[in-house]
PDBQT receptor file of N, H, CA, C and O in Angstrom, charges set to zero:
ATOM      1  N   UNK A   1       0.830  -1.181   0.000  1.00  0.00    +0.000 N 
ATOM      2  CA  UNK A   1       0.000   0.000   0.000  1.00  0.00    +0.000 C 
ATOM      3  C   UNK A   1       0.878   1.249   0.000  1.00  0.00    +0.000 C 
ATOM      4  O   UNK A   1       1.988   1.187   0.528  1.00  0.00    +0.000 OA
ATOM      5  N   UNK A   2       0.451   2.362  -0.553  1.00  0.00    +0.000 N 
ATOM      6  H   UNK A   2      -0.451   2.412  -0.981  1.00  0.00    +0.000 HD
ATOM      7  CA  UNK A   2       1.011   3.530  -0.550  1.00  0.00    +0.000 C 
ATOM      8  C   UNK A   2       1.076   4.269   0.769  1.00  0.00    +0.000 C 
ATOM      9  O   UNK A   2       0.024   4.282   1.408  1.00  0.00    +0.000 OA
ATOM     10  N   UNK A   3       2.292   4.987   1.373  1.00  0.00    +0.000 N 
ATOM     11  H   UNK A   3       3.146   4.976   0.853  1.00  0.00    +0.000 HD
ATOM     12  CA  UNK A   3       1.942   5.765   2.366  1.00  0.00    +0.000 C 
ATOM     13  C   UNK A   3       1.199   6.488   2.642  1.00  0.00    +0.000 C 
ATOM     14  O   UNK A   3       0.497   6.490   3.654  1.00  0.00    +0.000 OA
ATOM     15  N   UNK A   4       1.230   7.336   1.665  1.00  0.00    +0.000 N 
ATOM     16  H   UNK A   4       1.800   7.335   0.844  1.00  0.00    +0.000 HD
ATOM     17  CA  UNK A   4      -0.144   8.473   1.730  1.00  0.00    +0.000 C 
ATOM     18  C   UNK A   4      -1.051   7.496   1.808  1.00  0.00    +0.000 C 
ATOM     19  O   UNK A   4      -2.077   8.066   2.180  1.00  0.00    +0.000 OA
ATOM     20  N   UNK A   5      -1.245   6.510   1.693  1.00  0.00    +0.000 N 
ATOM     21  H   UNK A   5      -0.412   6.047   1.391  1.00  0.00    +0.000 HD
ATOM     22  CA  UNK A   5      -3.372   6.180   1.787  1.00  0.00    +0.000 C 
ATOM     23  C   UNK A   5      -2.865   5.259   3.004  1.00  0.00    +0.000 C 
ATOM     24  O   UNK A   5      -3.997   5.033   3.432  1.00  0.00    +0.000 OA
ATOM     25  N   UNK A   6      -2.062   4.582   3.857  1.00  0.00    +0.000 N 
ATOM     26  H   UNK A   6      -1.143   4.766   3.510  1.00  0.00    +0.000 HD
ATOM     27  CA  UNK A   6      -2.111   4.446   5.579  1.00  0.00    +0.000 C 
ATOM     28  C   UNK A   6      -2.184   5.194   5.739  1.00  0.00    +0.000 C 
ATOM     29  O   UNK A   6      -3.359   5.237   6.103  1.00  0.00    +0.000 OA
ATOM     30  N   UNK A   7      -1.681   6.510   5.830  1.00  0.00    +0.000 N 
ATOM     31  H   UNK A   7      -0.726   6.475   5.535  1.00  0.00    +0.000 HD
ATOM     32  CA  UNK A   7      -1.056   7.889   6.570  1.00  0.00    +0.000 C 
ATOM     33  C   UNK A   7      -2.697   8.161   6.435  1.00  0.00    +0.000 C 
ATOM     34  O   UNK A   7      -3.284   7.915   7.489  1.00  0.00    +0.000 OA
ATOM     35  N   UNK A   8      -3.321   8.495   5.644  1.00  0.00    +0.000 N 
ATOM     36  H   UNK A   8      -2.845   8.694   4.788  1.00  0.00    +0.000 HD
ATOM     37  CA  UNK A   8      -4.335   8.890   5.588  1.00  0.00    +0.000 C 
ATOM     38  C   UNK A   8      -5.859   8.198   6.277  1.00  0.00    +0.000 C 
ATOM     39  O   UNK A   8      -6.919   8.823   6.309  1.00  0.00    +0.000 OA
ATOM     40  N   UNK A   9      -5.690   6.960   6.733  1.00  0.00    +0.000 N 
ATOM     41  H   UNK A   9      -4.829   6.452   6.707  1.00  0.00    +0.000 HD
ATOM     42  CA  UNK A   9      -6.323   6.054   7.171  1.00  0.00    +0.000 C 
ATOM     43  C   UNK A   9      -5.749   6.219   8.658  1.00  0.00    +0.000 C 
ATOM     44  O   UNK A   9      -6.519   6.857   9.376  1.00  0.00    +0.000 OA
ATOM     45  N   UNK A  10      -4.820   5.878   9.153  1.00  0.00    +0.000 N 
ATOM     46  H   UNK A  10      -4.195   5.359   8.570  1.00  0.00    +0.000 HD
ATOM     47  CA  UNK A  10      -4.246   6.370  10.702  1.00  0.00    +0.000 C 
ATOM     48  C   UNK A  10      -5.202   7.517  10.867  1.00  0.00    +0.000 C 
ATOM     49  O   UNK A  10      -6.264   7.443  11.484  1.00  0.00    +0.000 OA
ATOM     50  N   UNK A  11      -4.750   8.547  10.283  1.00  0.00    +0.000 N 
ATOM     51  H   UNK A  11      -3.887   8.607   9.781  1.00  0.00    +0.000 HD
ATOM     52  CA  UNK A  11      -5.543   9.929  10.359  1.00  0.00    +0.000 C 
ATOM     53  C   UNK A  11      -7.202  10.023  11.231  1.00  0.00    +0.000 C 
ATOM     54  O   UNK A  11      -7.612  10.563  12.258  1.00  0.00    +0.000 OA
ATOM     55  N   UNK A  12      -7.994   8.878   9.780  1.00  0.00    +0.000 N 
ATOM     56  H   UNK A  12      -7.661   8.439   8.945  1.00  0.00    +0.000 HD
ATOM     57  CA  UNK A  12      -9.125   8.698  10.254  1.00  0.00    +0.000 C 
ATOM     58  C   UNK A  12      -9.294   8.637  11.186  1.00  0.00    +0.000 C 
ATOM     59  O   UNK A  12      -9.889   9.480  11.857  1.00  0.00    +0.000 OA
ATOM     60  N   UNK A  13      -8.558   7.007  11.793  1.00  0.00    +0.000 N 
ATOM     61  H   UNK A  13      -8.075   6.322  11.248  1.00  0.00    +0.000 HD
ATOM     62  CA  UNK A  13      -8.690   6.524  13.061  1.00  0.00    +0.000 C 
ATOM     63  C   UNK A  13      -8.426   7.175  14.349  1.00  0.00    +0.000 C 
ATOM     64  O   UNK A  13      -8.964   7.049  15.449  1.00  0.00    +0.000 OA
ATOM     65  N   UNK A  14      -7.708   7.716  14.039  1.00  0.00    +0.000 N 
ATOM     66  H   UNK A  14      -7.270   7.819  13.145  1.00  0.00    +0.000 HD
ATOM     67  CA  UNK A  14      -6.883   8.772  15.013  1.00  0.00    +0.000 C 
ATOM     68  C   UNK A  14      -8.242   9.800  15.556  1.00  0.00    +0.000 C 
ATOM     69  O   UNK A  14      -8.689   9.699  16.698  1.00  0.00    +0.000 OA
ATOM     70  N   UNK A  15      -8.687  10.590  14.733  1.00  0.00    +0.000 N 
ATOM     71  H   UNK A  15      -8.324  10.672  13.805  1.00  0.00    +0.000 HD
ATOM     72  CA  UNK A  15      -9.774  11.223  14.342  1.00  0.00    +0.000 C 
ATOM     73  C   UNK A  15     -11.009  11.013  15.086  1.00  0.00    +0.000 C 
ATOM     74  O   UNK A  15     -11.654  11.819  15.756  1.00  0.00    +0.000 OA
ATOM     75  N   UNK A  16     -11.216   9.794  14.846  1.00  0.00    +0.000 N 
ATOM     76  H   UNK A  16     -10.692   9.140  14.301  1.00  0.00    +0.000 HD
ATOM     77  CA  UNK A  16     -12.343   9.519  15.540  1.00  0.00    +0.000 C 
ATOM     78  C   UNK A  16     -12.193   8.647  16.916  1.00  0.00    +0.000 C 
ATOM     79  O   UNK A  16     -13.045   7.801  17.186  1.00  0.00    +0.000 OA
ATOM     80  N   UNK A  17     -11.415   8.813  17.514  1.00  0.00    +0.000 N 
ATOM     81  H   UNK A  17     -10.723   9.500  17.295  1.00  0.00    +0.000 HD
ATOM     82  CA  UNK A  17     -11.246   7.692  18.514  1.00  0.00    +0.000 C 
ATOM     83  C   UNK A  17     -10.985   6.947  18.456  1.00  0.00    +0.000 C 
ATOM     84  O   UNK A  17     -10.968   6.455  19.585  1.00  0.00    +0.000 OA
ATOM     85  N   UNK A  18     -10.499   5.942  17.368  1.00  0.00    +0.000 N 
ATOM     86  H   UNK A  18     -10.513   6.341  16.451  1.00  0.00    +0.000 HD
ATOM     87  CA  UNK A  18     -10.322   4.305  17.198  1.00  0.00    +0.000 C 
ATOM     88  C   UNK A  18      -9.188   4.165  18.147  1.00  0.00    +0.000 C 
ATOM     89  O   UNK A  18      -9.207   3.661  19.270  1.00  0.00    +0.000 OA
ATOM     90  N   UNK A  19      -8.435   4.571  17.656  1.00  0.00    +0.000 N 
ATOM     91  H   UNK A  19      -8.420   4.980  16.744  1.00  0.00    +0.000 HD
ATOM     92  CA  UNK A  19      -6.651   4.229  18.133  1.00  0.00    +0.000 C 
ATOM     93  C   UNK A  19      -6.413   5.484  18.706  1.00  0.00    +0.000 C 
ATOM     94  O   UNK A  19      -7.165   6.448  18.557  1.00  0.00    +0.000 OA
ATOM     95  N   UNK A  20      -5.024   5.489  19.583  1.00  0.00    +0.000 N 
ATOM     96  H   UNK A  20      -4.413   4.706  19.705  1.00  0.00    +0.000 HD
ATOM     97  CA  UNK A  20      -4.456   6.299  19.880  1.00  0.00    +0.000 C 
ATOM     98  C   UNK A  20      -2.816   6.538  19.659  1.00  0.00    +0.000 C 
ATOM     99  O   UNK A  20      -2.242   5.683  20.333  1.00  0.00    +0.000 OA
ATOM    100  N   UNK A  21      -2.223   7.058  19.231  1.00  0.00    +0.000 N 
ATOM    101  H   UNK A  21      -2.689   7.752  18.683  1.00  0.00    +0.000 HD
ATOM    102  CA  UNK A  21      -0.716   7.451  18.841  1.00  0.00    +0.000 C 
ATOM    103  C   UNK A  21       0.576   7.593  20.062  1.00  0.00    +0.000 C 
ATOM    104  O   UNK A  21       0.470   8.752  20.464  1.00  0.00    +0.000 OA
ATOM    105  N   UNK A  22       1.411   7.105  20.604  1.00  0.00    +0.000 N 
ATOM    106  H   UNK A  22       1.496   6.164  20.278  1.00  0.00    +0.000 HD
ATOM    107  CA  UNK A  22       2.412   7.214  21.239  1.00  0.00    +0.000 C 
ATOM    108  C   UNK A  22       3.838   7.582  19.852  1.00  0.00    +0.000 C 
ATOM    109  O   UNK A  22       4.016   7.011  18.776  1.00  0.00    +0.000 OA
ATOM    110  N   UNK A  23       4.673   8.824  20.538  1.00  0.00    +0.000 N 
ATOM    111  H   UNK A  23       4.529   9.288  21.412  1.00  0.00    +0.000 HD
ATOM    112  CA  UNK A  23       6.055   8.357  19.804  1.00  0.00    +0.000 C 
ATOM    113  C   UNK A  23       5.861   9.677  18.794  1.00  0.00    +0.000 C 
ATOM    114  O   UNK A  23       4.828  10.339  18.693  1.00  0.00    +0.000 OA
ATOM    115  N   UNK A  24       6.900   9.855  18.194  1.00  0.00    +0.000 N 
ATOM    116  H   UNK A  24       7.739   9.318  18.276  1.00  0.00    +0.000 HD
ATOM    117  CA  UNK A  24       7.142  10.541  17.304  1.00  0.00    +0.000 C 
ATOM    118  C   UNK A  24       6.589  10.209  16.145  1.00  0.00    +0.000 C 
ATOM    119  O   UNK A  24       6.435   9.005  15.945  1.00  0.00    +0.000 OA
ATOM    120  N   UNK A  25       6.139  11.206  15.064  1.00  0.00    +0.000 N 
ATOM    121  H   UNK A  25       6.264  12.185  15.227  1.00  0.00    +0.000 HD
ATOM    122  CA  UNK A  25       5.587  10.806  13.867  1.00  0.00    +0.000 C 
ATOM    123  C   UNK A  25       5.980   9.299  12.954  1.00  0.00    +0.000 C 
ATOM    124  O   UNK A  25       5.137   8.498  12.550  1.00  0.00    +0.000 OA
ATOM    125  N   UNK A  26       7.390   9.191  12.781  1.00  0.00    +0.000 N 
ATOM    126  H   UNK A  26       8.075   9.842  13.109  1.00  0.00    +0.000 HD
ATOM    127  CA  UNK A  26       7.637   8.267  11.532  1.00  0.00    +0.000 C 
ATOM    128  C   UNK A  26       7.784   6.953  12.702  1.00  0.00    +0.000 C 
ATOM    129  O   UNK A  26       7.104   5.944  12.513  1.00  0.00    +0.000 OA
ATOM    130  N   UNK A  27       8.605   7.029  13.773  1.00  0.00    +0.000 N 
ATOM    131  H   UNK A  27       9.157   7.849  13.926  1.00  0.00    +0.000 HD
ATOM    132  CA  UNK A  27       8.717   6.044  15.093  1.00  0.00    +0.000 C 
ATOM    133  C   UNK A  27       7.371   5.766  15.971  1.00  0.00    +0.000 C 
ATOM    134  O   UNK A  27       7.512   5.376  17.130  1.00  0.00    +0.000 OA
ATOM    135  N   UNK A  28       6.415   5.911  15.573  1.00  0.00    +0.000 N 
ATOM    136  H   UNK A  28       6.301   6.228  14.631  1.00  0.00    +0.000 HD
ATOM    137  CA  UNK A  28       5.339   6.502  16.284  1.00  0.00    +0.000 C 
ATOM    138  C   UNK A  28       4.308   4.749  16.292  1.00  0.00    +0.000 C 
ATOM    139  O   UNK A  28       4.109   4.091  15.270  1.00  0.00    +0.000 OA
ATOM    140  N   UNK A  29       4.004   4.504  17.173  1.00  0.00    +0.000 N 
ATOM    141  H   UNK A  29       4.166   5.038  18.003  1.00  0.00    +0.000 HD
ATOM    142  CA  UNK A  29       3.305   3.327  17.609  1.00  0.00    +0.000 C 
ATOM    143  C   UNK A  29       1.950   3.792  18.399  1.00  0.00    +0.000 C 
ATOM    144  O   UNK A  29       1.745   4.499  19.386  1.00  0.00    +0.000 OA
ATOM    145  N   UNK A  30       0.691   2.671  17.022  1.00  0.00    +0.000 N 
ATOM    146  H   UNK A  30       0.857   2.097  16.220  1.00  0.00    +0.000 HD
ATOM    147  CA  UNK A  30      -0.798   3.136  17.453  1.00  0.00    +0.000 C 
ATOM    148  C   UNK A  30      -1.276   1.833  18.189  1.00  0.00    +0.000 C 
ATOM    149  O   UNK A  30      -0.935   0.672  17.964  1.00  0.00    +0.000 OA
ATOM    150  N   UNK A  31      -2.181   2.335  19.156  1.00  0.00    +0.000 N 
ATOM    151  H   UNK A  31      -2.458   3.278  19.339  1.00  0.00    +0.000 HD
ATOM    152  CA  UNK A  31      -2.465   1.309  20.168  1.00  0.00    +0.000 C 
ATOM    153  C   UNK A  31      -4.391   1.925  20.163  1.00  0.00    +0.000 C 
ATOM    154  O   UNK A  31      -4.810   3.064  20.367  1.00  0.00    +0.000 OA
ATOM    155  N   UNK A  32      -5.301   0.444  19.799  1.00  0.00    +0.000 N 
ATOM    156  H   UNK A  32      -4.960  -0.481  19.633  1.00  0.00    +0.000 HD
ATOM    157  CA  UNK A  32      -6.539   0.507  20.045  1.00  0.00    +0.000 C 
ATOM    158  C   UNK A  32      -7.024   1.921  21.319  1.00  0.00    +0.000 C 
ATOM    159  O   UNK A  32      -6.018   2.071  22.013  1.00  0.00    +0.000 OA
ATOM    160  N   UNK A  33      -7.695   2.514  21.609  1.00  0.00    +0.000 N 
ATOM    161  H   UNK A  33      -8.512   2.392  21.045  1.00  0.00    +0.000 HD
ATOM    162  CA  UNK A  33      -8.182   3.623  22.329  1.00  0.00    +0.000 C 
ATOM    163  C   UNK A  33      -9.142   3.062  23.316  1.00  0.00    +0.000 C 
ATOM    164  O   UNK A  33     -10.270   2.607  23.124  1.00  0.00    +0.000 OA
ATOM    165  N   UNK A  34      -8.383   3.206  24.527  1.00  0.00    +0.000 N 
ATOM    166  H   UNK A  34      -7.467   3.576  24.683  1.00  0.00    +0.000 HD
ATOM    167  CA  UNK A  34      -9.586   3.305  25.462  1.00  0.00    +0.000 C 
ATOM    168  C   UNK A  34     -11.474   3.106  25.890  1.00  0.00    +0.000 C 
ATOM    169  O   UNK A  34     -12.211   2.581  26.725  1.00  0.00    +0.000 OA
ATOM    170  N   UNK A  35     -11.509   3.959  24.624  1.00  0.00    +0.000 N 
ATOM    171  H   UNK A  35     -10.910   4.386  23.946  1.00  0.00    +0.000 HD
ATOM    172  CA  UNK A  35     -12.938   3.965  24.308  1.00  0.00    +0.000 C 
ATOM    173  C   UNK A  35     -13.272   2.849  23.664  1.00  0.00    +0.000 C 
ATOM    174  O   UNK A  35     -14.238   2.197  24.061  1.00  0.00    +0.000 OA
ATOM    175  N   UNK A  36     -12.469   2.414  22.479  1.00  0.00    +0.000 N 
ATOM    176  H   UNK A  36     -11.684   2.944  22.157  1.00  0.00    +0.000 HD
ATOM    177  CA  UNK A  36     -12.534   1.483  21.932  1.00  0.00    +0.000 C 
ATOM    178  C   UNK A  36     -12.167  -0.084  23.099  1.00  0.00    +0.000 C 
ATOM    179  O   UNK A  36     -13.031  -0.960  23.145  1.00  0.00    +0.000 OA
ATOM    180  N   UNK A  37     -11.458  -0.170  23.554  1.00  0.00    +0.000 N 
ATOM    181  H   UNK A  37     -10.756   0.541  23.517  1.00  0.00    +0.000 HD
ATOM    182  CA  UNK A  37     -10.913  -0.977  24.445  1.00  0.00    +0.000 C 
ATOM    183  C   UNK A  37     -12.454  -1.655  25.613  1.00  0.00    +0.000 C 
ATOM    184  O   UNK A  37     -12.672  -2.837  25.877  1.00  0.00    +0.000 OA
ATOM    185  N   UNK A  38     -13.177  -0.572  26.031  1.00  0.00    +0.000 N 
ATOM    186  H   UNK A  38     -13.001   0.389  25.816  1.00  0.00    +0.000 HD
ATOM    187  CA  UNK A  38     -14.267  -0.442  26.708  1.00  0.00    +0.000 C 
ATOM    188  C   UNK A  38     -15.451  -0.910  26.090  1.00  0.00    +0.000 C 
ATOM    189  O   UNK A  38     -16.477  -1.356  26.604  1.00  0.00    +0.000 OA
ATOM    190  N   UNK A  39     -15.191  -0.764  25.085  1.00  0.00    +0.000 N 
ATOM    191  H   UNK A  39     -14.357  -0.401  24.667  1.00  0.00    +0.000 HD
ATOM    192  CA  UNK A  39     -16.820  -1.403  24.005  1.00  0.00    +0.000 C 
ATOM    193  C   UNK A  39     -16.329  -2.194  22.855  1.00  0.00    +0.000 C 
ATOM    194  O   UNK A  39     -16.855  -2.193  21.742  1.00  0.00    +0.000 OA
ATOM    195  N   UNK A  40     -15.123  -2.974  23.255  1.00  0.00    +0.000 N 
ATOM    196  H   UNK A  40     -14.695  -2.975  24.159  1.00  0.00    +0.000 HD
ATOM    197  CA  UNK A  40     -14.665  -3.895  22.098  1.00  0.00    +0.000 C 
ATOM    198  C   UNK A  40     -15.972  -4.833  21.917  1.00  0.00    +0.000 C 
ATOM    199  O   UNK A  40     -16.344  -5.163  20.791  1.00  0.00    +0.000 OA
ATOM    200  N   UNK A  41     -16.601  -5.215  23.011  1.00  0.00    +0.000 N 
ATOM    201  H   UNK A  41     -16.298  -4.947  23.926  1.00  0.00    +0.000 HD
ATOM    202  CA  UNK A  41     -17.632  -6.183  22.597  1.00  0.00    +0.000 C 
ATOM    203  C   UNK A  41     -18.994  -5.933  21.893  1.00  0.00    +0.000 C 
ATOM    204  O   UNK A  41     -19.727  -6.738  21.319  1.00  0.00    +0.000 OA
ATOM    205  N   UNK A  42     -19.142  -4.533  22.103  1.00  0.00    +0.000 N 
ATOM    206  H   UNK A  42     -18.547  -3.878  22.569  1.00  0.00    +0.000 HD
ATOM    207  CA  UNK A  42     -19.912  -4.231  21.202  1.00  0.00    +0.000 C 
ATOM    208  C   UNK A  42     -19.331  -3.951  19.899  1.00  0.00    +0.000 C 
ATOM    209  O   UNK A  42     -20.169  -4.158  19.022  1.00  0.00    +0.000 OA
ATOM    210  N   UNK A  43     -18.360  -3.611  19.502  1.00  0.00    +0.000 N 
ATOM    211  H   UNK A  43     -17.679  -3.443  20.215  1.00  0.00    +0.000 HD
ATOM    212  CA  UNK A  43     -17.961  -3.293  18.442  1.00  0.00    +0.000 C 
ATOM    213  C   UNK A  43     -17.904  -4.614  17.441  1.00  0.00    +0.000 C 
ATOM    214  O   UNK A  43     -18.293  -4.602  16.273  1.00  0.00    +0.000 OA
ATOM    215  N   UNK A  44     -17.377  -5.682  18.090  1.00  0.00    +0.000 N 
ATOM    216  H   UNK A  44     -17.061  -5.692  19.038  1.00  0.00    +0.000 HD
ATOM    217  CA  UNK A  44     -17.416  -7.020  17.714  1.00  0.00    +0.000 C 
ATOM    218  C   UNK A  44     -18.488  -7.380  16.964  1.00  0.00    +0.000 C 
ATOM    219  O   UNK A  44     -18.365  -7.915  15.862  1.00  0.00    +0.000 OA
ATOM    220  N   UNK A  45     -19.677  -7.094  17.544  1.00  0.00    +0.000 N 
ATOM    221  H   UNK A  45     -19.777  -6.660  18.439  1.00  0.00    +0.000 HD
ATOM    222  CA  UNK A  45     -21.298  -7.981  17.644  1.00  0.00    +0.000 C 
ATOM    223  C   UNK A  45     -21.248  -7.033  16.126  1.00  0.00    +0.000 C 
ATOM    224  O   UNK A  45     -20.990  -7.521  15.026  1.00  0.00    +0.000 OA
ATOM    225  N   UNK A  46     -21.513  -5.805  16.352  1.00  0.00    +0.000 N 
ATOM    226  H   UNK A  46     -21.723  -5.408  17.246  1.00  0.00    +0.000 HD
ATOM    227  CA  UNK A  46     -21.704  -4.880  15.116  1.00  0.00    +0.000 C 
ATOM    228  C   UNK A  46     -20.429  -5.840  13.284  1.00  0.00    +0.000 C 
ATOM    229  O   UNK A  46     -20.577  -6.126  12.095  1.00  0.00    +0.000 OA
ATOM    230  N   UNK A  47     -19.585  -5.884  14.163  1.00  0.00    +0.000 N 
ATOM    231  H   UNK A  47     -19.465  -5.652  15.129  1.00  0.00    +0.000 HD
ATOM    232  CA  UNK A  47     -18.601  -6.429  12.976  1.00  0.00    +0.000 C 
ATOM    233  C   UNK A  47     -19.028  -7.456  12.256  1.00  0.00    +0.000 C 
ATOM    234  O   UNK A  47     -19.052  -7.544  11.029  1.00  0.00    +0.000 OA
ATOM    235  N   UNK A  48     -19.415  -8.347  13.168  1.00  0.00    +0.000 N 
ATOM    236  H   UNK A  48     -19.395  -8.275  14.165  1.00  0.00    +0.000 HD
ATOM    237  CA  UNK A  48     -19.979  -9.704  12.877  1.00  0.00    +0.000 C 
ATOM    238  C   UNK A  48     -21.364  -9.451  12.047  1.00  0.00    +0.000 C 
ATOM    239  O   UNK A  48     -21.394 -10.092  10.996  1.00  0.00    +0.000 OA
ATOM    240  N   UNK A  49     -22.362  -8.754  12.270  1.00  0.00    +0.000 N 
ATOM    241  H   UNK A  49     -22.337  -8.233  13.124  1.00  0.00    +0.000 HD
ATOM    242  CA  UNK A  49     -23.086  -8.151  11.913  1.00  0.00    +0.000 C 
ATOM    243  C   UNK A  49     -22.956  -7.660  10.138  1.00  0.00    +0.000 C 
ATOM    244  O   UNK A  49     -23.459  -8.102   9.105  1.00  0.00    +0.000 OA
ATOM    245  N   UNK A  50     -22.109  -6.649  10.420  1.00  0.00    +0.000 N 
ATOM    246  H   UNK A  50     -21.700  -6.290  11.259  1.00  0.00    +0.000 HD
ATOM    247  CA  UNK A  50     -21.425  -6.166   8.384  1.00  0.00    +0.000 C 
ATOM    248  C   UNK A  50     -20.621  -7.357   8.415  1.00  0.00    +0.000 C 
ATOM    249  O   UNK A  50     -20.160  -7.066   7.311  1.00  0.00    +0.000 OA
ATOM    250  N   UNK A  51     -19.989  -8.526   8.707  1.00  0.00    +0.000 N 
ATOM    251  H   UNK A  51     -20.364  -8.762   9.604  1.00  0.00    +0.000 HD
ATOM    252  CA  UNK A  51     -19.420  -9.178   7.756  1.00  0.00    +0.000 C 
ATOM    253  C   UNK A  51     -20.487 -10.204   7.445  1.00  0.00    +0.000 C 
ATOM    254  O   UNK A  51     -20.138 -10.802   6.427  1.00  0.00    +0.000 OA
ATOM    255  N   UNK A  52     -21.731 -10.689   7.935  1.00  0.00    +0.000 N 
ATOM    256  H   UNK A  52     -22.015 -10.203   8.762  1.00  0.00    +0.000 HD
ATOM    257  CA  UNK A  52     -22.620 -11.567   7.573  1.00  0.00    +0.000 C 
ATOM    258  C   UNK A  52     -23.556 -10.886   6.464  1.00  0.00    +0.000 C 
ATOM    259  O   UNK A  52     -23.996 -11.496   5.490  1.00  0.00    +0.000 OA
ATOM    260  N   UNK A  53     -23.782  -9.623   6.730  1.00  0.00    +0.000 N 
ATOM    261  H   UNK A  53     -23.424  -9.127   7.521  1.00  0.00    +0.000 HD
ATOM    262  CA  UNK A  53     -24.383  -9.011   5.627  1.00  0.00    +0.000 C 
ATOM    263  C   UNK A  53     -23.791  -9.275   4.112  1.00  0.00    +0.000 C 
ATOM    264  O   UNK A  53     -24.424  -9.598   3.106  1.00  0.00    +0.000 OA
ATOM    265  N   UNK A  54     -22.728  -9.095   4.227  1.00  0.00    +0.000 N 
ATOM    266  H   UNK A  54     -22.214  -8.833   5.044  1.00  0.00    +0.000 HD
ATOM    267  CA  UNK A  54     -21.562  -8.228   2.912  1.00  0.00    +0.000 C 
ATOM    268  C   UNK A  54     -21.327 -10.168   2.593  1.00  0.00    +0.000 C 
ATOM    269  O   UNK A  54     -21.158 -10.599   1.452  1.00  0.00    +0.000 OA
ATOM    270  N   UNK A  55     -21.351 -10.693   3.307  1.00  0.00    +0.000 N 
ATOM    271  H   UNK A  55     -21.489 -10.343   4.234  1.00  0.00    +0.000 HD
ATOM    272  CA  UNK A  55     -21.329 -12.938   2.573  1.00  0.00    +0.000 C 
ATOM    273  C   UNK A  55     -22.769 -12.818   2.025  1.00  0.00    +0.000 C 
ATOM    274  O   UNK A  55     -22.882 -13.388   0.939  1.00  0.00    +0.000 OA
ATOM    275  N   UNK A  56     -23.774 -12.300   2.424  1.00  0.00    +0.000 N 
ATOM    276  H   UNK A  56     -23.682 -11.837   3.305  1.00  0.00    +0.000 HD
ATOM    277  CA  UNK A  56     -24.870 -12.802   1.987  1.00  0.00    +0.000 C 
ATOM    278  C   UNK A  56     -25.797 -11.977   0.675  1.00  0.00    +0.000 C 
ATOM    279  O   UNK A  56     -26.925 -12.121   0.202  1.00  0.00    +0.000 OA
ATOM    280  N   UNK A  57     -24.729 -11.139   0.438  1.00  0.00    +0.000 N 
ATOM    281  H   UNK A  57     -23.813 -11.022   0.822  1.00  0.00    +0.000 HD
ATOM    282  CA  UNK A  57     -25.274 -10.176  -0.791  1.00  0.00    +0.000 C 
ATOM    283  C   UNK A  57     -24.758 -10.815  -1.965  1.00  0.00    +0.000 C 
ATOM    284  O   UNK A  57     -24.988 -10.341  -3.078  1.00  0.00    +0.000 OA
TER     285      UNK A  57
């Protein structure tokens, strides 16, 4: 994949809460977010959810 389109996807995530960033930009290590960490199980159910949809179309 091209940098610019991770770089740009981190971004998202970053953005909205997914992950969170430790470290300097290029050395820089992302770790799931808190928020996310707290409602992994809902997030799960939902996943499971769009990937049964997206098999059955």
């Amino acid at each position: 994949m091209d940098y610019k389109t991770i770089r740009h996807h981190l971004d998202v995530l970053l953005k909205n809460g997914v992950i969170t960033m430790e470290g300097d930009k290029y050395g820089a290590m992302y770790f799931i977010s808190k928020a996310l960490e707290a409602n992994l199980d809902e997030f799960n159910q939902i996943w499971e959810k769009i990937d049964k949809q997206s098999k059955s179309s």
